[in-house]
C-alpha positions as CSV (number, residue, x, y, z in Angstrom):
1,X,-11.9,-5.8,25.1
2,X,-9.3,-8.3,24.7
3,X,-8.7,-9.7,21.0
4,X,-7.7,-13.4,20.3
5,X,-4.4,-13.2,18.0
6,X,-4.2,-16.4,15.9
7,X,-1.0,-18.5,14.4
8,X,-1.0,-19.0,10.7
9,X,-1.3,-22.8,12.2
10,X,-4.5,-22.2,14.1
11,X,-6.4,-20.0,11.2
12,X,-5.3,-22.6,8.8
13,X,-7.7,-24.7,11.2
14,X,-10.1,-22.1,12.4
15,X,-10.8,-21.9,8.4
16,X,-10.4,-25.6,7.6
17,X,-7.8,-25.0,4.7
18,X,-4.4,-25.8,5.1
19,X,-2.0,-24.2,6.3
20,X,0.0,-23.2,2.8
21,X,-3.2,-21.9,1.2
22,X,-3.4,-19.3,4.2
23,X,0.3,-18.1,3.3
24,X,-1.4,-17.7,-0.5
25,X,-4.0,-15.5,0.9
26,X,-1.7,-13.6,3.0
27,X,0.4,-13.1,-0.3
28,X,-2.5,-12.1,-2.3
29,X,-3.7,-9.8,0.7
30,X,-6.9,-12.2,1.2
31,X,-6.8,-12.7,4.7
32,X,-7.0,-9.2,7.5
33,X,-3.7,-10.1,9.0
34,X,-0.8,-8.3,10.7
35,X,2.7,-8.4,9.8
36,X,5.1,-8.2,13.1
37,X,8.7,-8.5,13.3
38,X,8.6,-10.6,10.0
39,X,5.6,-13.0,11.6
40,X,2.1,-13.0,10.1
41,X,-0.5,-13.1,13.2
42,X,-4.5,-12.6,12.9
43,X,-7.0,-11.8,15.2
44,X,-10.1,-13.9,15.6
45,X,-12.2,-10.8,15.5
46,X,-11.1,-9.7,12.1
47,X,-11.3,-13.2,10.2
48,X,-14.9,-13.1,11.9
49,X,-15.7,-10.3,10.2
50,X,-13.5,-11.0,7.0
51,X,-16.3,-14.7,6.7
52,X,-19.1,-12.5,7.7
53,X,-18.7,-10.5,4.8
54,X,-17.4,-13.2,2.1
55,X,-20.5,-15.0,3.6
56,X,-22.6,-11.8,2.9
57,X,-21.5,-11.3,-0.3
58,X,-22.3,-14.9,-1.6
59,X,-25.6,-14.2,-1.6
C-alpha cells in the first residue's frame, strides 16, 4: 500500500483553508500530521480519516 505524503502547501489546499490556519492546527495538535527532521508532512490517508470523523461527529 503506498501512502500519499502531503506539504503543509497542498493540505492547506486539499482542505481549502489557508495555509497559516493549517500551521494553527498543527500547533493545537488538530491535524494527524508527522513531524520529520523539523518538517511537518501529512498523509492523504490520515486527513481522510481525520474529515471522515469530524464529518461523523457533526451529526
Amino acid at each position: 500500500m503506498q501512502r500519499t505524503i502531503l506539504s503543509v502547501t497542498e493540505v492547506a489546499a486539499y482542505l481549502g483553508i489557508h495555509r497559516s490556519m493549517v500551521y494553527v492546527m498543527v500547533k493545537l495538535n488538530k491535524l494527524p500530521h508527522l513531524l520529520i527532521h523539523n518538517k511537518v508532512i501529512f498523509t492523504k490517508e490520515s486527513l481522510d480519516v481525520w474529515a471522515e470523523n469530524k464529518r461523523y461527529n457533526q451529526l
